[in-house]
Steps between C-alpha positions, in 0.01 A plus 500: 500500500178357620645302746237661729207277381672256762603667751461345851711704795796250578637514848674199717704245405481348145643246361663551130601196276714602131428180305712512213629196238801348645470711909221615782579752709298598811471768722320637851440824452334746784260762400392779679277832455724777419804300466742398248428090500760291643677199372571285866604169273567373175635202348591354158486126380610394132357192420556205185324199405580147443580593156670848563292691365227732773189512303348195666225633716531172692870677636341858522267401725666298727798753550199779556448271773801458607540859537194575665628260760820709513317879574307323806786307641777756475304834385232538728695413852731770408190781383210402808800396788288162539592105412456380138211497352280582209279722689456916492552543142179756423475408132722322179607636191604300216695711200480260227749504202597338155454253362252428729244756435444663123481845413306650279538919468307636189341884414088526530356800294152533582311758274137637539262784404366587818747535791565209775524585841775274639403298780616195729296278320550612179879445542467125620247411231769665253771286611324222508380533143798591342790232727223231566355338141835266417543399885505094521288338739797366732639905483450708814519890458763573775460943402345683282535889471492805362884662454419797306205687351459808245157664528431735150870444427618665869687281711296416873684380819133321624211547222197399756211702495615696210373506116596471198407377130864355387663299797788319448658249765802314553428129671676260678416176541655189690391164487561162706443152465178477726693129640774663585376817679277257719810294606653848586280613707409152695841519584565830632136504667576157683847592610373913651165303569366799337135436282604724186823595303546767293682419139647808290740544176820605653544694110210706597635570865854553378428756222208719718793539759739612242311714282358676845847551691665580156244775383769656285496142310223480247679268262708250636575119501468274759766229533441228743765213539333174670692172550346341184399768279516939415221686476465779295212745530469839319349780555386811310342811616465344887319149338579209399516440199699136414660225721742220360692220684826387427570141601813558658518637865808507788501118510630509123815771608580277792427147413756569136764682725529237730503220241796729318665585793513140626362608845165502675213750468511619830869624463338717162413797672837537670654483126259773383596743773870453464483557105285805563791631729707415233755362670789358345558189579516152301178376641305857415643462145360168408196573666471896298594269210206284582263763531554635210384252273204462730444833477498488090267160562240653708509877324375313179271345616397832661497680181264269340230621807605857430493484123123347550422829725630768282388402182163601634559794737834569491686458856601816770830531640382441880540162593379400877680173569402268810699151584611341782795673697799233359466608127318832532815657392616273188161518352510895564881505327330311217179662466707879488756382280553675172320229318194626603517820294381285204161476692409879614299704352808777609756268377653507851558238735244420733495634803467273745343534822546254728180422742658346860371546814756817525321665202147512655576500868367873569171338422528217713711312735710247542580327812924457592458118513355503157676490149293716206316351309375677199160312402400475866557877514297608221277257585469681845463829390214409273316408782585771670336734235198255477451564850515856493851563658586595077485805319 
């Protein structure tokens, strides 16, 4: 809502990183006045540690760099026509995710006799009073804002310069380890020689893109698949309200149906398309077979996220669902099963929208050589709208 307290007008090329638990994604992304942005590059690169696991910062860190390394060498010849190099990017975003930033969303009444006029200031000293008093002194605050606010009751799209004597706001906070955001930014600074990065919470981005091109959506969930773990955000009456993460993202589908199926993860993907199709064959069988008791495995451990949701607010039929293009379509078969029903307020299914580059490419585009990718998308239309090219 009051995304507006930082606006800057965005136009040229920017650079967009998606740093997620277990992948990075990147992006070079042309903006121009009056035009829908568009996305000239992107690329994707999973990443493990020694261990396995992904939530090493040692690993994130040095496949940021990696990637970096990959938008200049390969991205940038192809968007400014000129040998590889690092230079011509106009600025860097950084859309941070879990689990490395926290999130705190909670309700602020504020009640007084007289009426408060509602300005600039007061709004950043409110945030800061209310998010700010438990933050640890290695914490960075990577956003704070302002989703919603009732004035006397009466919902208010922007509540500056406007009284009132019962306010009541919905907040968002995200925090970052203060170590970590300074190793982020060295790195992407030295590698665009650029002197400042910008770090955001890709939650924040990706629900203020689909609560403004979904206006028909107030309540809604917001499913996002990463390599390591789910996120699952909800939202009530255009807010947020609650956020959970489950510990289990794509890597946990592939990883135990390659280990079942006795073949590598790469081959996966192929095996989920075919047993989509449904085609009968011995080799779709054992793998639908397969699935299924994945399916049961990872549903469970859904339900215990869902379960946590409900029991305070109750859960909408709308689900948004975004994950990478290979198992977009099994998570969406699970997600929409009947199962669900349990769940919904409606005791229906969810619907289940899926959010690909497809889905929001009226808003935006996407050049041929590129394949969608959903965060870097959303990512791009927020700054679009933060630049004033939005509604």
């Amino acid at each position: 809502m009051l995304e507006g307290l930082f606006r800057k007008k965005i136009k040229g090329l920017t650079a967009i990183f998606d740093i997620k638990q277990g992948s990075v994604g990147g992006a070079l992304v042309l903006f121009k006045a009056g035009e829908k942005p568009l996305i000239r590059y992107a690329h994707r690169i999973s990443y493990r540690g020694n261990s396995g696991g992904s939530d090493d910062p040692a690993h994130l860190v040095k496949t940021l760099r990696h990637l970096a390394e990959k938008l200049c060498t390969h991205g940038l010849p192809k968007v400014l026509k000129e040998e590889p190099g690092c230079r011509g990017v106009d600025r860097v975003v950084a859309f941070v995710g879990v689990p490395w930033v926290n999130i705190k969303i909670l309700e602020h009444p504020v009640v007084s006799e007289k009426p408060i006029t509602i300005t600039d200031r007061w709004l950043h000293s409110t945030l800061q009073n209310a998010l700010s008093a438990d933050k640890k002194e290695d914490e960075l605050i990577l956003e704070q804002s302002v989703v919603r606010a009732h004035l006397n009751g009466y919902r208010t799209n922007d509540p500056r310069n406007k009284s009132a004597k019962r306010i009541n706001l919905s907040l968002f906070e995200a925090v970052i380890n203060a170590g970590l955001a300074a190793k982020i930014q060295e790195t992407l600074e030295n590698s665009f020689h650029l002197n400042s990065v910008s770090l955001r919470s890709a939650l924040l981005a990706a629900f203020t893109v689909v609560r403004d091109h979904y206006e028909n959506e107030d309540n809604f969930l917001l499913v996002t698949v990463g390599s390591e773990v789910t996120e699952v955000a909800l939202a009530r009456e255009d807010a947020l309200v609650a956020a959970e993460v489950l510990a289990r993202g794509s890597h946990h589908l592939i990883e135990g149906a390659a280990a079942q199926l006795h073949t590598v993860p790469e081959e996966v993907p192929a095996r989920l398309s075919i047993e989509l199709q449904g085609t009968a064959s011995v080799d779709a069988k054992q793998t639908q077979s397969t699935l299924a008791a994945l399916e049961v495995d990872w549903q469970r451990s859904f339900d215990t996220i869902l379960t946590k949701l409900k029991t305070v607010h109750g859960l909408p039929r709308t689900l948004f669902l975004g994950a990478s293009h290979s198992v977009r379509p099994w998570f969406g078969k699970v997600l929409g099963s009947s199962a669900s029903a349990v769940h919904t307020l409606t005791r229906e299914p969810f619907r289940v929208i899926e959010l690909d580059g497809e889905e929001l490419l009226h808003h935006h585009h996407i050049h041929a050589d590129v394949v969608p990718d959903s965060p870097l998308s959303l990512q791009t239309l927020f700054l679009h709208k933060l630049g004033g090219g939005g509604r």
